[in-house]
FISELUM-670453 format. One record per residue (C-alpha): x, y, z; residue in one letter. Coordinates in Angstrom, 1 decimal, m for minus. Layout:
N
<r><east>X</east><north>Y</north><up>Z</up><type>a</type></r>
...
# end
This chain:
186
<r><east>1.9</east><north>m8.3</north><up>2.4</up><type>x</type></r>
<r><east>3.5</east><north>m8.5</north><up>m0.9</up><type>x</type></r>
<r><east>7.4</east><north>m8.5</north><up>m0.5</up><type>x</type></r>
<r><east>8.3</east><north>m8.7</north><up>3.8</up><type>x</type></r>
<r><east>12.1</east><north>m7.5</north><up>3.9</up><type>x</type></r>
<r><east>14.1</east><north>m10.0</north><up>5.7</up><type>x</type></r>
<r><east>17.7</east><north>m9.1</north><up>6.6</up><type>x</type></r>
<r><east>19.8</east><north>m12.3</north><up>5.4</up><type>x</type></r>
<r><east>20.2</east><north>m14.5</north><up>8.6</up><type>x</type></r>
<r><east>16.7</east><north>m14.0</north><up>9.1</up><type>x</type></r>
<r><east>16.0</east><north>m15.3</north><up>5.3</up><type>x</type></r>
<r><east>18.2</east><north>m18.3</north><up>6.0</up><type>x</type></r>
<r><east>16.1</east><north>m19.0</north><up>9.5</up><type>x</type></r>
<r><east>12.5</east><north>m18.9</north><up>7.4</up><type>x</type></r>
<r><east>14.0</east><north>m20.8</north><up>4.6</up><type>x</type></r>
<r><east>14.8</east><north>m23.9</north><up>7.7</up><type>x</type></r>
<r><east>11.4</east><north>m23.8</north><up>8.6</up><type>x</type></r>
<r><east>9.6</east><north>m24.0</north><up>5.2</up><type>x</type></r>
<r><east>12.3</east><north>m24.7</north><up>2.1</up><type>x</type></r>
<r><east>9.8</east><north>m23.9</north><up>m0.3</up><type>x</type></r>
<r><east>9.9</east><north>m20.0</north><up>0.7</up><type>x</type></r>
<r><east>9.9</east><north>m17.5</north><up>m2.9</up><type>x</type></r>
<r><east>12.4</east><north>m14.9</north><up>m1.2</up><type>x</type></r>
<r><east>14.5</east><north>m12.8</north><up>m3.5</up><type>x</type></r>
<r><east>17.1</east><north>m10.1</north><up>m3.7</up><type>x</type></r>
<r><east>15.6</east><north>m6.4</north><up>m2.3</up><type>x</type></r>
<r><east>17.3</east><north>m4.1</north><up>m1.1</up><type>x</type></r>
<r><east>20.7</east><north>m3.8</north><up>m3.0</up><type>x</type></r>
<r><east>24.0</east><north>m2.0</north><up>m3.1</up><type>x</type></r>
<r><east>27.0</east><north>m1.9</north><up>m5.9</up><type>x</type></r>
<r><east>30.8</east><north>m2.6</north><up>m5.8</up><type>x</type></r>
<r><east>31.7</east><north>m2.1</north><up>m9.1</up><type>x</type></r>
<r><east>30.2</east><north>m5.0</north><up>m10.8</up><type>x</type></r>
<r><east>29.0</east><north>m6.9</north><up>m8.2</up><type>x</type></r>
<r><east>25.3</east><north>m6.6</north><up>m6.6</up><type>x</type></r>
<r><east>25.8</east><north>m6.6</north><up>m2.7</up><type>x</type></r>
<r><east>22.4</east><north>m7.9</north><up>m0.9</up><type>x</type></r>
<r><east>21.4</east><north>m5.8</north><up>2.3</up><type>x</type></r>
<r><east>18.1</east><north>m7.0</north><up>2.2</up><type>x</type></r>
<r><east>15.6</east><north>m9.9</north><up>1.0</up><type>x</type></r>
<r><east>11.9</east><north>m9.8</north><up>m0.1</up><type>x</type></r>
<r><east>10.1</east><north>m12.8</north><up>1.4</up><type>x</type></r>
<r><east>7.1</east><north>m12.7</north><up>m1.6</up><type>x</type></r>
<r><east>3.1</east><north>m14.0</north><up>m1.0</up><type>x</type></r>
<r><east>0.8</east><north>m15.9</north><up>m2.5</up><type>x</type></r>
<r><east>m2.2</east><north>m13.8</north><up>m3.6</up><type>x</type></r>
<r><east>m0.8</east><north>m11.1</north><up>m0.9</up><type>x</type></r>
<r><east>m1.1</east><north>m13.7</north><up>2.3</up><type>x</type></r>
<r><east>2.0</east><north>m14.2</north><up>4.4</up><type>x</type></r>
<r><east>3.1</east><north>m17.9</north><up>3.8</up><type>x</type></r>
<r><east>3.1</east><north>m17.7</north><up>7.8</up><type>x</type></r>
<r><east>m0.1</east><north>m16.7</north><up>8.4</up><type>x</type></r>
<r><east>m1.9</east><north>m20.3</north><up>9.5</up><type>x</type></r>
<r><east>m5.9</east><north>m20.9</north><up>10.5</up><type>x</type></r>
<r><east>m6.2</east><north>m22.8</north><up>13.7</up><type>x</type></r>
<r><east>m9.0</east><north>m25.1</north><up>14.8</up><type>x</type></r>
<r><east>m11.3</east><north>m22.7</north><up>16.2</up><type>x</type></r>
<r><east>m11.1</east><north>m20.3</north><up>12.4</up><type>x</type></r>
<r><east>m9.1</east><north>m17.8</north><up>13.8</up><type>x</type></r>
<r><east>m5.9</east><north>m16.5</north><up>12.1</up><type>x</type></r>
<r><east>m2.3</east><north>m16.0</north><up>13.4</up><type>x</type></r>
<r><east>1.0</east><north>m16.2</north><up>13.1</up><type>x</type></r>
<r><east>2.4</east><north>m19.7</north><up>12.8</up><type>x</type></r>
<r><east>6.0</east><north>m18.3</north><up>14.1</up><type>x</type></r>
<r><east>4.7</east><north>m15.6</north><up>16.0</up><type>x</type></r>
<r><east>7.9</east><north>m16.3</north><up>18.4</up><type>x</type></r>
<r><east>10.7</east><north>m16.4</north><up>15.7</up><type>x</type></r>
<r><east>8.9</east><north>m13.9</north><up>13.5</up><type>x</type></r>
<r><east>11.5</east><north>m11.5</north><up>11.2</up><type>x</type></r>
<r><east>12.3</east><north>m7.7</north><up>13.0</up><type>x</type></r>
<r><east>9.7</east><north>m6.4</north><up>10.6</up><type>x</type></r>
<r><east>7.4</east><north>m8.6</north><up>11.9</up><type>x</type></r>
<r><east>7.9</east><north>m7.4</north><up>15.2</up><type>x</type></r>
<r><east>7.9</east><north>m3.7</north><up>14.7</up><type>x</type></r>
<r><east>4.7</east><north>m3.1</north><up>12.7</up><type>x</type></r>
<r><east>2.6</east><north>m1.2</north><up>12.1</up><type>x</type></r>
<r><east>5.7</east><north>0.6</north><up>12.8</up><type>x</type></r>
<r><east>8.1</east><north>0.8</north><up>9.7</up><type>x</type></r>
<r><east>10.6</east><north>2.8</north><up>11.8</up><type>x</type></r>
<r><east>11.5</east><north>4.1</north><up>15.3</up><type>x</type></r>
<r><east>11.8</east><north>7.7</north><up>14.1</up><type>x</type></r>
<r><east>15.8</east><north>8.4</north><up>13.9</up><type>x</type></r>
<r><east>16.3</east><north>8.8</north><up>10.3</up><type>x</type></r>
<r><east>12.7</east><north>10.6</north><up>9.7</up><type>x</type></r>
<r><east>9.4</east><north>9.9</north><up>10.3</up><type>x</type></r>
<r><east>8.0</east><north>9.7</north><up>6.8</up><type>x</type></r>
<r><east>5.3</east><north>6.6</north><up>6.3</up><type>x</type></r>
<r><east>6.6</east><north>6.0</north><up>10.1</up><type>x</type></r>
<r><east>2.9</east><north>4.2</north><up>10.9</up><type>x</type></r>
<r><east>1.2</east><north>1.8</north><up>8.8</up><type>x</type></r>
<r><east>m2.6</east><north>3.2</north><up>9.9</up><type>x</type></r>
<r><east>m4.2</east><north>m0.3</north><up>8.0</up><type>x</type></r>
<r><east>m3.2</east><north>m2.0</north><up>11.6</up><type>x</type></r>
<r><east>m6.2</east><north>m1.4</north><up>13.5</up><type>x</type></r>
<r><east>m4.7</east><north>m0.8</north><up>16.3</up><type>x</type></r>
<r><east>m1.9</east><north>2.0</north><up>14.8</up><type>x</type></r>
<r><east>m2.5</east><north>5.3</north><up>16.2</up><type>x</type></r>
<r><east>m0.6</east><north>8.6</north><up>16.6</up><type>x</type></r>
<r><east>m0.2</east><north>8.9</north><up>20.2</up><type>x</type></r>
<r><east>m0.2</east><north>12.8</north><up>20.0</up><type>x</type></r>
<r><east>m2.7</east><north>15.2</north><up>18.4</up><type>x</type></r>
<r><east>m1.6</east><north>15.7</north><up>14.4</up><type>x</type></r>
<r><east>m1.6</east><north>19.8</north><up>15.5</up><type>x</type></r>
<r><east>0.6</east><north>18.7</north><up>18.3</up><type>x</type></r>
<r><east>4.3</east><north>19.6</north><up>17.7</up><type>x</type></r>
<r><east>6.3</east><north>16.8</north><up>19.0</up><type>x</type></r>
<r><east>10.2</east><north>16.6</north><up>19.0</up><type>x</type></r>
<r><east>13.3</east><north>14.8</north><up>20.3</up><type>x</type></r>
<r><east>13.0</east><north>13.5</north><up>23.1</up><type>x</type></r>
<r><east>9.3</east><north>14.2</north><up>24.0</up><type>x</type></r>
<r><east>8.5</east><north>12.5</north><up>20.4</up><type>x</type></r>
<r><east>10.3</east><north>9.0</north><up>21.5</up><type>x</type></r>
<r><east>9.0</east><north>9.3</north><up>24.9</up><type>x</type></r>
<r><east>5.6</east><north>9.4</north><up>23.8</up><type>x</type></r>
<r><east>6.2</east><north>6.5</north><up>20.8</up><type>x</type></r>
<r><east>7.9</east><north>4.4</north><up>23.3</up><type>x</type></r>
<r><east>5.3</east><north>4.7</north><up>25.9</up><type>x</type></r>
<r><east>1.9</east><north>3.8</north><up>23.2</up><type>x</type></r>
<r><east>4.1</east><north>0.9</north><up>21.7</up><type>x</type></r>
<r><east>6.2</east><north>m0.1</north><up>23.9</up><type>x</type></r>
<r><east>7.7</east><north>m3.7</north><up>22.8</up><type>x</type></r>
<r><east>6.8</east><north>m3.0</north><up>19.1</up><type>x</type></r>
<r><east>8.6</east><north>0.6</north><up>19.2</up><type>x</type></r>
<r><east>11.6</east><north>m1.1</north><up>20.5</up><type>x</type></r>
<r><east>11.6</east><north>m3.3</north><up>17.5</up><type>x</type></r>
<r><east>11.7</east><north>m0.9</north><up>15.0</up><type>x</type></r>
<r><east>14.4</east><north>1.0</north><up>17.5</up><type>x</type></r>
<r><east>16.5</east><north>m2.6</north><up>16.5</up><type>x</type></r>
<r><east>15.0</east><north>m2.1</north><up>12.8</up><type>x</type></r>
<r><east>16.5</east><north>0.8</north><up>12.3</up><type>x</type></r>
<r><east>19.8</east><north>0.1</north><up>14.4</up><type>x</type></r>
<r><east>20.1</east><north>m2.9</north><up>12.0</up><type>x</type></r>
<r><east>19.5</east><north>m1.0</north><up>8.9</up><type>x</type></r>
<r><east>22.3</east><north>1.9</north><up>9.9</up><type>x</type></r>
<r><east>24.4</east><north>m1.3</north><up>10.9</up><type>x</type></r>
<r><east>24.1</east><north>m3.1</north><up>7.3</up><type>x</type></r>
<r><east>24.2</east><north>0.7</north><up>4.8</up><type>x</type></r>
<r><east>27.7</east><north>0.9</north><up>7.5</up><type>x</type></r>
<r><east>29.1</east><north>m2.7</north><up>6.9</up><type>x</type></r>
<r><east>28.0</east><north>m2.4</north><up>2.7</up><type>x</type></r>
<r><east>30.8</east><north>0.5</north><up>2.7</up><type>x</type></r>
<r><east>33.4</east><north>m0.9</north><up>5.0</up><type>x</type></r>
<r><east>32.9</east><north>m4.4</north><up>3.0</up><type>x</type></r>
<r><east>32.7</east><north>m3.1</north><up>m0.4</up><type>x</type></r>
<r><east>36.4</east><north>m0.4</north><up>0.7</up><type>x</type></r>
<r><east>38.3</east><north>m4.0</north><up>1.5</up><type>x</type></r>
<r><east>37.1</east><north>m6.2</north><up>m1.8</up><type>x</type></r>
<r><east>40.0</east><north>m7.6</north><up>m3.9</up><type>x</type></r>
<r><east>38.1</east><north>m8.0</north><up>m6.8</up><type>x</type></r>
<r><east>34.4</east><north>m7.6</north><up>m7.4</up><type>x</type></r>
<r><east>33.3</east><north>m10.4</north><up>m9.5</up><type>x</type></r>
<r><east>30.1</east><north>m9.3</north><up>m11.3</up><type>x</type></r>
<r><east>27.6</east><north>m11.6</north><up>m9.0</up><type>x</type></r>
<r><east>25.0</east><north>m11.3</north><up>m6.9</up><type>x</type></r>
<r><east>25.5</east><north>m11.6</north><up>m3.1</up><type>x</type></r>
<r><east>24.5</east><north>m11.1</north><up>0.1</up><type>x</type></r>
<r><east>26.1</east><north>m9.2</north><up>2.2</up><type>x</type></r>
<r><east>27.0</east><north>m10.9</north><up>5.2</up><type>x</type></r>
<r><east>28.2</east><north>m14.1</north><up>3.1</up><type>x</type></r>
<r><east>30.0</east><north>m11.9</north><up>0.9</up><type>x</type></r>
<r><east>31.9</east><north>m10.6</north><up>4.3</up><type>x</type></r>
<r><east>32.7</east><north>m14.4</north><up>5.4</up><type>x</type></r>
<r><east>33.6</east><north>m15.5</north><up>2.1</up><type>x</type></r>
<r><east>36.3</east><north>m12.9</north><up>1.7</up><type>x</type></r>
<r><east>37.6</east><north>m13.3</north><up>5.4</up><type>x</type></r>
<r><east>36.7</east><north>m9.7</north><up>6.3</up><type>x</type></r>
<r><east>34.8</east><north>m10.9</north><up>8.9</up><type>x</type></r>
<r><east>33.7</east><north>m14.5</north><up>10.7</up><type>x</type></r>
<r><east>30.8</east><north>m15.8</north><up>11.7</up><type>x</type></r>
<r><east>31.3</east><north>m16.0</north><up>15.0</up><type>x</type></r>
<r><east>32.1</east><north>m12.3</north><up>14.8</up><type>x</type></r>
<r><east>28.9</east><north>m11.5</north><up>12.7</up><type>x</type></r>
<r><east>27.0</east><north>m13.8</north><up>15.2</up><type>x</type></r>
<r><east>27.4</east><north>m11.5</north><up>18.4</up><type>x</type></r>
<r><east>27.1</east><north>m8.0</north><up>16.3</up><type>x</type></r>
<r><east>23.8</east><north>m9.4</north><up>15.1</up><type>x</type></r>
<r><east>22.7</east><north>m10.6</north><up>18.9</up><type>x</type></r>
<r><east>23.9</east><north>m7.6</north><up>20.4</up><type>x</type></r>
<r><east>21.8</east><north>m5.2</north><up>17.5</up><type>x</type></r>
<r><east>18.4</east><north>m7.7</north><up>18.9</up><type>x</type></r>
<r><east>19.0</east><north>m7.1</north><up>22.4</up><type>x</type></r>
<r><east>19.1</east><north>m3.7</north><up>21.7</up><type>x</type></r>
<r><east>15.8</east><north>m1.3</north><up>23.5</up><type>x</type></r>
<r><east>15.2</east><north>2.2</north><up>23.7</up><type>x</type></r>
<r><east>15.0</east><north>3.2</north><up>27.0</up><type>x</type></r>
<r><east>11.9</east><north>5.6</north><up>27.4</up><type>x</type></r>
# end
């Protein structure tokens, strides 16, 4: 692990559990001068997760295994498959695996019905991965189309959207819980 992407409510949750977190802009977009945040880069300490805690008995786990980011949640997934299916399985999990044969030609709806049904819970997080990643390149443009002036600054994106009154929290709070409830029926 070397830079986790955390979309912003997600970097303000891990920042309330440990303050000390180094998380930094990633994944950005521009409006004229300004630098539009879609995405943050939780960095490691000699490539361990700051999460990653040893308990009594030596073993290692996840100390938020329950609150963990969407990433998290889908690997070794990195997506569900709907925008493409390059790098779509990390194989240094041990337990990744193709569930088809690599000569096998899988498509459509055999392809998701076979991903669903080897991952199950994980594939349905990166279903929500990717649903939140179409959601945020979506609200960058329709943000960025109703700015009065773009101050050269670097923000993110959902603040940016509260700050100018396009949208309010409340509002952002039930798009966001409606993209995690989100599962891929299979």
């Amino acid at each position: 692990m070397d830079n986790l992407a955390l979309f912003e409510l997600e970097k303000e949750r891990l920042l309330g559990l440990k303050p000390d977190l180094d998380v930094r802009p990633g994944v950005t977009a521009k409006a004229g001068k300004m630098t539009i945040i879609l995405q943050w880069g939780l960095r490691s300490k000699n490539g361990v997760c700051p999460f990653l805690a040893t308990s009594a008995d030596g073993s290692k786990g996840c100390s938020i295994y329950d609150d963990r980011p969407m990433v998290c949640r889908a690997f070794p997934l990195s997506r569900s498959g709907l925008n493409g299916t390059d790098e779509l399985i990390s194989m240094d999990c041990p337990s990744a695996a193709i569930p088809f044969g690599e000569k096998e030609i899988v498509a459509g709806a055999e392809f998701f019905s076979k991903m669903g049904s080897y991952y199950g819970e994980v594939f349905d997080a990166a279903f929500r991965l990717d649903a939140a990643r179409f959601w945020m390149r979506d609200m960058v443009k329709f943000v960025a189309s109703r700015l009065t002036e773009a101050k050269n600054e670097q923000i993110g994106l959902l603040e940016l959207a509260i700050r100018e009154g396009i949208y309010d929290k409340e509002f952002l709070d039930r798009e966001i819980k409606s993209l995690s409830s989100l599962r891929f029926s299979h």
